[in-house]
C-alpha positions in Angstrom: -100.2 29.5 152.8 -97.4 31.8 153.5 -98.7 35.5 153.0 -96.5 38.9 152.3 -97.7 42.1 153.4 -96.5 45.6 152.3 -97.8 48.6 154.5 -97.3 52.0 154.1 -98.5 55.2 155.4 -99.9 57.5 153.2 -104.0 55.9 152.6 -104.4 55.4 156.6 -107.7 56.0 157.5 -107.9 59.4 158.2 -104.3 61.0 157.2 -104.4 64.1 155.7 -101.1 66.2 156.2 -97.6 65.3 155.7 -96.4 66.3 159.5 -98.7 63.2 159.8 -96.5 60.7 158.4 -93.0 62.0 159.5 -91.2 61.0 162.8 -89.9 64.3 163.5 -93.3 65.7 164.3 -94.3 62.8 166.9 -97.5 64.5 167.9 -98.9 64.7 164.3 -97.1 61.2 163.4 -97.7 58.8 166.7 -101.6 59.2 165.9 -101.4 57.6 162.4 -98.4 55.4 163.4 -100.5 53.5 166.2 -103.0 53.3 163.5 -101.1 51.9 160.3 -100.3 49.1 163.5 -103.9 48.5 163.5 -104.7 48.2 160.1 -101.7 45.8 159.5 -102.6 44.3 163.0 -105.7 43.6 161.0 -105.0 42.3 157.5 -102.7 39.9 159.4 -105.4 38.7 161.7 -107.8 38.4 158.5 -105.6 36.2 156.4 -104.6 34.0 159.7 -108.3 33.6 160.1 -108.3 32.3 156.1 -106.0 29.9 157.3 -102.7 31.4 157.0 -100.0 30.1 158.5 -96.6 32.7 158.2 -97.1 36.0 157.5 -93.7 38.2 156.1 -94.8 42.1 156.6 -92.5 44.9 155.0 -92.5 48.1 156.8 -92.6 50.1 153.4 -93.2 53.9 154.6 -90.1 56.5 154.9 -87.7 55.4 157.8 -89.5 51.8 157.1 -89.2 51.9 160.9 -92.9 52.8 161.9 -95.0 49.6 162.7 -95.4 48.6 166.3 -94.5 44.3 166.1 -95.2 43.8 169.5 -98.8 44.6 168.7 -98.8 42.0 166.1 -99.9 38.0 165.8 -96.7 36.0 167.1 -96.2 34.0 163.6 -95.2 37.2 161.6 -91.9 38.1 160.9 -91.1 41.6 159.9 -88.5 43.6 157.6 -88.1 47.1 159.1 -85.1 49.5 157.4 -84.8 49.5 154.0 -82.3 46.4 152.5 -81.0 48.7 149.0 -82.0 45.8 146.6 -84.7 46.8 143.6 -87.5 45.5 145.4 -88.1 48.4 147.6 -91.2 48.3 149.2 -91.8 44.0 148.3 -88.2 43.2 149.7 -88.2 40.0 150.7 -91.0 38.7 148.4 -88.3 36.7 146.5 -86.7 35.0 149.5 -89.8 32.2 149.8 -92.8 31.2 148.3 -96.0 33.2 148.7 -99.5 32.5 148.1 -101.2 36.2 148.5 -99.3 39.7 148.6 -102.1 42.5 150.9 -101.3 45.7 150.8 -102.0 48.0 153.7 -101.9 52.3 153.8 -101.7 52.3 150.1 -101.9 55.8 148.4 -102.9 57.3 145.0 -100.1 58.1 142.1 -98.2 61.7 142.0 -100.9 64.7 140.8 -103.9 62.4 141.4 -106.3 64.3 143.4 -108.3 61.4 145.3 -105.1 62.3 148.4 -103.7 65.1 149.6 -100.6 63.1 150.1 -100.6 61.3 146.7 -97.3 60.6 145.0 -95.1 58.1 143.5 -91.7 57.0 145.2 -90.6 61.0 146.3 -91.7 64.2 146.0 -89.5 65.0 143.0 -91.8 64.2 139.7 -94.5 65.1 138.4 -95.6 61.7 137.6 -94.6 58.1 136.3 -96.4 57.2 133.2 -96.0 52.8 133.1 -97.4 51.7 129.5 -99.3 54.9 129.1 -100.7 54.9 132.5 -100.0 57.4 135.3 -98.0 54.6 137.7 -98.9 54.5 141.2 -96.5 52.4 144.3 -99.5 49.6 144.2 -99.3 49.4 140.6 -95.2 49.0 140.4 -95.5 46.7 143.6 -98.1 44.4 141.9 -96.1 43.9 139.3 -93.4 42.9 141.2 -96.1 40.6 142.8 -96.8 39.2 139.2 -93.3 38.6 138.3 -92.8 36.2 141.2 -96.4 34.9 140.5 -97.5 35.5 143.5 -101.5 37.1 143.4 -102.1 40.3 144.4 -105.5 40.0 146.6 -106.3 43.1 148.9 -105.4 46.7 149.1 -106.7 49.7 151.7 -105.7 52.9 151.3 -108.1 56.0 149.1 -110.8 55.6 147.2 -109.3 56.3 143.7 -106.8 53.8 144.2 -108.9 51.1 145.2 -111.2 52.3 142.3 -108.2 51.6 140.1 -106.8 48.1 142.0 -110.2 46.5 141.2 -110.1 47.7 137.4 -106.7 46.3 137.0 -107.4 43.1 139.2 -111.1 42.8 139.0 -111.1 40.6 142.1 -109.1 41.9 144.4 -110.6 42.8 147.7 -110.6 47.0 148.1 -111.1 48.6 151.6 -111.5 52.7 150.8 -111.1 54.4 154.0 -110.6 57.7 153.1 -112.0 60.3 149.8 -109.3 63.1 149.0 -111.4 66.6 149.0 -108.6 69.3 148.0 -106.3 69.4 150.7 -108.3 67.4 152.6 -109.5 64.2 153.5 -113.4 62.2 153.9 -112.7 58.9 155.8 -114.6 56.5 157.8 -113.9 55.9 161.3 -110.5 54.3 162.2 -112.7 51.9 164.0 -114.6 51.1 161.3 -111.2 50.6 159.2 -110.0 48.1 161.3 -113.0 46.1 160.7 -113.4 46.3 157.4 -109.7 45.3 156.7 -110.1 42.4 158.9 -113.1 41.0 157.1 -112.0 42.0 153.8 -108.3 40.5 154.4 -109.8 37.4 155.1 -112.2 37.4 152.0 -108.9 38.0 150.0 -107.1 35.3 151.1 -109.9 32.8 150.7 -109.9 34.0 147.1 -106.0 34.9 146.5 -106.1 32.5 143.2 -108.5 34.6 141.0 -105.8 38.1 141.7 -103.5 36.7 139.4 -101.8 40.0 138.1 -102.0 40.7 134.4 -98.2 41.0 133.2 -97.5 42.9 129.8 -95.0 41.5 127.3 -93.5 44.8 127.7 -93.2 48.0 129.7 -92.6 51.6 128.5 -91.8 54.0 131.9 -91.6 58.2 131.6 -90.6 60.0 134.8 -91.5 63.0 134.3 -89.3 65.3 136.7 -90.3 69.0 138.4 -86.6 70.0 138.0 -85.0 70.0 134.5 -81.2 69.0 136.6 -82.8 66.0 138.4 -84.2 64.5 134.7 -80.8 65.6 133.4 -78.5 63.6 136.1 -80.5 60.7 136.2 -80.7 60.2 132.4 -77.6 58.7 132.6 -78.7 55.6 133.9 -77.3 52.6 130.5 -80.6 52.9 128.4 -82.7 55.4 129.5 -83.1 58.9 127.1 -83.9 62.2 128.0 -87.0 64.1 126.3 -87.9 67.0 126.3 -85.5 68.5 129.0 -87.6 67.1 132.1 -88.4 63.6 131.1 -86.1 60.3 131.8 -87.7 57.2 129.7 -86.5 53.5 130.0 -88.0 50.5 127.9 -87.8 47.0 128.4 -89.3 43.6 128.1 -88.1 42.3 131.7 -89.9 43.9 134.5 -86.8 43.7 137.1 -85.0 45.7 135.1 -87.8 48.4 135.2 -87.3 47.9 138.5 -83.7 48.4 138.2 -84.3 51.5 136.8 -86.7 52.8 139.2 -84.1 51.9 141.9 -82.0 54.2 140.4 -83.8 56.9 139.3 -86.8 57.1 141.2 -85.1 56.8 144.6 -84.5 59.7 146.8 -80.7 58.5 146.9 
């Protein structure tokens, strides 16, 4: 089996403030980098140890160039920098076959209060509503999973999150590392994270065919902007409609043009 990981940041065990997640505050950010290596370091070694045999990793946080490789199993290969194509944070899941998508460092949708740090794609709405549901990154990833058919098996990252993955995919594997409190965070010990993400990795992997992600026939998305300019330029992308002065909405029965979409209107482009 050929597996595709996505790892981001922003539900590494123990994060808690944004100076954590930024290169230009190496002190706050080298911490939580070394440790977003380990818990990728880990899922890999869990789904090798299911019997794996090529693992494709997408650096999917900010610069996308935060992941150590040399501390990684020799068999991955890795996509650092971002490509530009609609996939985003799953590029590359269309360029082979995968049996299993993991994702690693996964955070809570924008004004969810189980992290600090929660938001969806930037910093500049409010939220992204997804068939009546407030969208998180895992939620439009995984559906870019589904669409290539590939299951969606295992997720770390916050408690409300995983809370969610497992309503969504009842048998995806879910490793909670850390409870948003405020402006806080309650997480386990990094240690302890690794571990668990090994074991639960491999778990996944074993069982990748019952994540089979549950595609609607069709998908409604509002974006729901803080600034009244931002919805206003970006409701000019061909089919989308502005409501109520801050909201940008796009319908459609194909979910690469949601993705489309997104590309265009959620990036920070």
């Amino acid at each position: 089996m050929k597996v595709f990981i996505s790892a981001d940041i922003e539900g590494t065990c123990g994060i808690t403030d944004w100076a954590e997640t930024e290169r230009c505050t190496m002190d706050d950010y080298k911490p939580f980098q070394k440790q977003m290596t380990r818990e990728v370091k880990a899922a890999c070694k869990g789904a090798l140890d299911a019997g794996a045999g090529e693992i494709f990793l997408k650096d999917a946080h900010d610069s996308a160039r935060n992941i150590d490789a040399a501390e990684l199993p020799e068999c991955i290969r890795i996509l650092r920098g971002w490509t530009g194509d609609p996939l985003s944070m799953m590029s590359g899941l269309d360029r082979d076959d995968y049996g299993a998508v993991l994702f690693t460092g996964y955070h809570a949708w924008a004004s969810c209060p189980g992290n600090p740090l929660s938001h969806t794609m930037n910093l500049r709405n409010e939220h992204v509503l997804l068939n009546g549901v407030r969208a998180s990154e895992f939620l439009i990833n995984a559906y870019t999973a589904g669409y290539y058919g590939v299951p969606a098996v295992f997720l770390s990252g916050d408690e409300e999150l995983c809370a969610f993955a497992r309503e969504f995919i009842p048998e995806i594997v879910t490793v909670p590392v850390n409870r948003g409190v405020g402006g806080g965070v309650i997480s386990i010990h990094p240690d302890v994270a690794v571990e668990r993400i090994r074991a639960g990795a491999k778990e996944a992997v074993h069982r990748a065919a019952k994540c089979k992600v549950p595609m609607p026939e069709r998908f409604d998305s509002e974006i729901r902007f803080r600034e009244h300019r931002t919805a206003y330029s970006k409701s000019f992308y061909p089919g989308a409609r502005l409501e109520d002065g801050k909201s940008v909405c796009f319908s459609t029965d194909d979910w690469y043009e949601m993705l489309r979409f997104y590309h265009f209107v959620l990036s920070d482009g």
